[in-house]
C-alpha positions as CSV (number, residue, x, y, z in Angstrom):
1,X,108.5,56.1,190.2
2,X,106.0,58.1,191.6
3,X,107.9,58.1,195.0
4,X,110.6,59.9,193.4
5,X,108.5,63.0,192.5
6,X,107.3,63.4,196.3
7,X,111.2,64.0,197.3
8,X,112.0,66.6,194.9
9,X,112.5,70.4,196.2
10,X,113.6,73.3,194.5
11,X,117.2,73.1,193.7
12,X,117.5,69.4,194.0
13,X,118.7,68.5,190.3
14,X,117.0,65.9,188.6
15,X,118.2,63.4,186.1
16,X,115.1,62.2,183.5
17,X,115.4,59.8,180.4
18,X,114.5,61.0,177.0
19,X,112.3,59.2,174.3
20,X,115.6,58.0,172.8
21,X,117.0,56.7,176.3
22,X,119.1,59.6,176.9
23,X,119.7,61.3,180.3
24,X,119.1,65.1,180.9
25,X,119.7,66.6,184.4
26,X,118.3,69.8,185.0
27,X,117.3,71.8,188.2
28,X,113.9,71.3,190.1
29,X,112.6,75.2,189.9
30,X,108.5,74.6,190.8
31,X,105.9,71.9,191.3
32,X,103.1,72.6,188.6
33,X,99.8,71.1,187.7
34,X,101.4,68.5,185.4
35,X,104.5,68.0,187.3
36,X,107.7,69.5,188.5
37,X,109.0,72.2,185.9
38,X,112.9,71.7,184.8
39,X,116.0,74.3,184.2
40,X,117.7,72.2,181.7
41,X,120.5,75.2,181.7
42,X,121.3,77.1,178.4
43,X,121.5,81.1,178.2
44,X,117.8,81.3,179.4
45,X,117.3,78.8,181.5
46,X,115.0,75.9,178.7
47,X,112.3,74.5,180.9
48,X,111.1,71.1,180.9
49,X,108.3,69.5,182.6
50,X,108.0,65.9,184.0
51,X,105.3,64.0,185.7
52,X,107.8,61.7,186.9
53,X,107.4,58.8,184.6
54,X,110.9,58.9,183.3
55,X,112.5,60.1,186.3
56,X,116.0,58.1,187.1
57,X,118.1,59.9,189.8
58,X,117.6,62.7,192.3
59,X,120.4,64.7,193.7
60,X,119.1,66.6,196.9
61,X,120.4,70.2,196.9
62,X,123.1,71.2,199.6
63,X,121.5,73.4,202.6
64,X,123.1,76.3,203.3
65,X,122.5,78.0,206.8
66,X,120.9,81.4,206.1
67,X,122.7,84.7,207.2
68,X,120.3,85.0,210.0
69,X,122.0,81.4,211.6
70,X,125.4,82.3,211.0
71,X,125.1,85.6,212.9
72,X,123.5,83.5,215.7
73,X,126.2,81.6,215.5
74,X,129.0,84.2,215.4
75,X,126.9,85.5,218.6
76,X,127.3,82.8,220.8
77,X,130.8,81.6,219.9
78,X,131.2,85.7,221.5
């Protein structure tokens, strides 16, 4: 499982098992000392930290091209 926790980025969205077997998904904000810190959503954003023990599914994060390469783009279609 520890091979999971090396392919997480920010924004990929991570699903984790509970003590009671349950799954959670919540988004991958920061890598901390004791492991990557979760937004398990609600009005203000509840965080939730895992070391990557009970770590079952990561969902990369879509890329979107920053305004800086579309305008490059829009240039050289010109």
């Amino acid at each position: 499982m520890n091979s999971l926790i090396n392919i997480i980025r920010p924004g990929d969205r991570v699903t984790i098992l509970d003590l009671y077997g349950k799954p959670h998904t919540g988004r991958a904000v920061m890598l901390g000392p004791a492991g990557w810190v979760l937004n398990m959503g609600g009005p203000h954003g509840t965080p939730l930290v895992t070391d990557g023990s009970n770590i079952v599914r990561v969902t990369k994060a879509r890329v979107k091209p920053s305004g800086l390469a579309n305008w490059l783009a829009g240039v050289e279609a010109k």
